[in-house]
N, C-alpha and C positions, 0 to 999 in steps of 0.2 A: 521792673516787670518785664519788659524788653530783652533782660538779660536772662531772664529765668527761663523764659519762654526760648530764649535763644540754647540755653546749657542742656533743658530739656531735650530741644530736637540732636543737640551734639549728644547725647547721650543713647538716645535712640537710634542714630544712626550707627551709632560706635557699635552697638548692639546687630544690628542686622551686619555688618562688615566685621563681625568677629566669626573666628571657628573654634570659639571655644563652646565645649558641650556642656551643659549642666547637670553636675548627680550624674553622671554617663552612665554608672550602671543600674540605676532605678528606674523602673516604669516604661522598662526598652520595650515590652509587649505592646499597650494602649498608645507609645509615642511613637511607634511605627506604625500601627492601624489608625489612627489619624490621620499623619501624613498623607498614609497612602489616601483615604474619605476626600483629604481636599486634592489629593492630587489627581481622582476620578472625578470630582468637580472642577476643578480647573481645567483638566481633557477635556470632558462634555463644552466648558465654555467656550475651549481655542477650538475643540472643532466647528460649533454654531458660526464662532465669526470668517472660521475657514470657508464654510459652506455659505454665508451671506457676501464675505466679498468674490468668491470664485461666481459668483452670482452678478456682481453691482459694478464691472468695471466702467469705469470713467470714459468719454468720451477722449482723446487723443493719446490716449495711455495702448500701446501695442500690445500684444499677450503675452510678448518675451516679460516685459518689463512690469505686466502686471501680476506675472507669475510671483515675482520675487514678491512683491507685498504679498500678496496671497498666501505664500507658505512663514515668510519671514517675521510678518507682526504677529500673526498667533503666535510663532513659535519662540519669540521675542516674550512675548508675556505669559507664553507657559512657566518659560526658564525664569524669569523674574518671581511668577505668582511660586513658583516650586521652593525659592530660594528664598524666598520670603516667609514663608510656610514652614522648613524648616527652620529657618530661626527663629519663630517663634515657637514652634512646639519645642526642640531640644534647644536652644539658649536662653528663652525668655523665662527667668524665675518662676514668679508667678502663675505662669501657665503650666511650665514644668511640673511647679510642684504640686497643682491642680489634679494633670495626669499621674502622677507619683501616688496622690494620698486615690485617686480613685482605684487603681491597680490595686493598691493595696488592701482598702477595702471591698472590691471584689474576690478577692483571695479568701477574706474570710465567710465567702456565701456558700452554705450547702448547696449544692446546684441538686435538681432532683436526678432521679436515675434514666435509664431511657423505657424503660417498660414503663412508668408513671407516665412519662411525657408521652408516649402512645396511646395512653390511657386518655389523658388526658384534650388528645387531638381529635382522637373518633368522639369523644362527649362535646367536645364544641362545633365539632362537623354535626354531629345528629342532631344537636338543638339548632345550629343552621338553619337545615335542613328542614326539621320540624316547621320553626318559625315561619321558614319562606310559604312553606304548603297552609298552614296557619293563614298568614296573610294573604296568599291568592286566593285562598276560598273565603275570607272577608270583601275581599276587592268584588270577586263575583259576585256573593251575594248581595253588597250594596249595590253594583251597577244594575245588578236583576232588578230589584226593587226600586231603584231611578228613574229604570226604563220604563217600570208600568207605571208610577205615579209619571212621567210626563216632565220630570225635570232633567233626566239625562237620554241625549239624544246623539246615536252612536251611527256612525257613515255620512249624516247630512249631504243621503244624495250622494255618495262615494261609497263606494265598496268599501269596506272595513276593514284596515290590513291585520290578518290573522299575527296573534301573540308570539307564534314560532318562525314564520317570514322576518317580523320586527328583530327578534334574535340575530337570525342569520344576518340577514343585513349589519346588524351591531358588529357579529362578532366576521363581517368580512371587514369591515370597514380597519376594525381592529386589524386584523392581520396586513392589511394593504400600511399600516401604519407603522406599524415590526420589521414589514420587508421594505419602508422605506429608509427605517434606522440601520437596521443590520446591513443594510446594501442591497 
């Protein structure tokens, strides 16, 4: 059992410390928009731990010497998660051929044309649209009718913040959140 377990992980490693490609010419589209998926996910993660340790330096650690961690372990485990990443999309069989048969059967899909899908975007915008108007004016009219029977009670003694104040506040809040990602 001990040895199984053992030839397994030898195998596995043989696998990640190989540069051989598999099928090289099959499924080059979907095995490079993968790669690239985790490789925007793995940026996103080394920068979080960038921006938590440039954050969290240790008590006796100077800033020359905490710089280098700081840039060094994310950039340590980009390069690892990157290299790891691809091999498993282009040398790992199974995964390969995973991407391979789905390439291929997206090949065979009629994709619509672009006047349909325009078509098709203002009808899911205007029933949106509909819906939402739809629903505010049930909302309204339930809370109108709460209000006179006496089971819903709106301000309790505070001013009632107007429906398009609440908005703006959301969507500053929002933006203060964008310009903290973007820089």
């Amino acid at each position: 059992m001990a040895t199984e377990a053992r030839s397994r992980l030898a195998t596995v490693f043989h696998e990640l410390m190989s540069l051989d490609i598999y099928k090289r010419g099959q499924g080059q589209r979907l095995r490079w928009l993968t790669t690239a998926g985790i490789g925007l996910l793995l940026s996103w993660c080394c920068l979080s731990l960038y921006w938590e340790l440039e954050v969290s330096r240790p008590d006796g650690w100077s800033r020359a010497q905490w710089v280098w961690v700081t840039y060094c372990v994310p950039l340590a485990i980009f390069c690892a998660g990157m290299w790891i990443a691809f091999r498993i999309v282009w040398g790992w069989p199974r995964f390969s051929e995973f991407l391979i048969a789905t390439e291929a059967e997206m090949n065979k899909v009629s994709w619509a044309k672009k006047d349909q899908i325009w078509q098709a975007t203002i009808v899911v915008l205007v029933v949106v649209l509909l819906m939402a108007a739809y629903f505010y004016l049930v909302d309204l009219a339930w809370s109108f009718l709460l209000q006179k029977v006496g089971v819903l009670r709106v301000g309790g003694g505070q001013a009632a913040v107007p429906p398009w104040q609440e908005a703006r506040d959301v969507l500053a809040s929002l933006g203060n959140w964008l310009r903290c990602w973007v820089g």
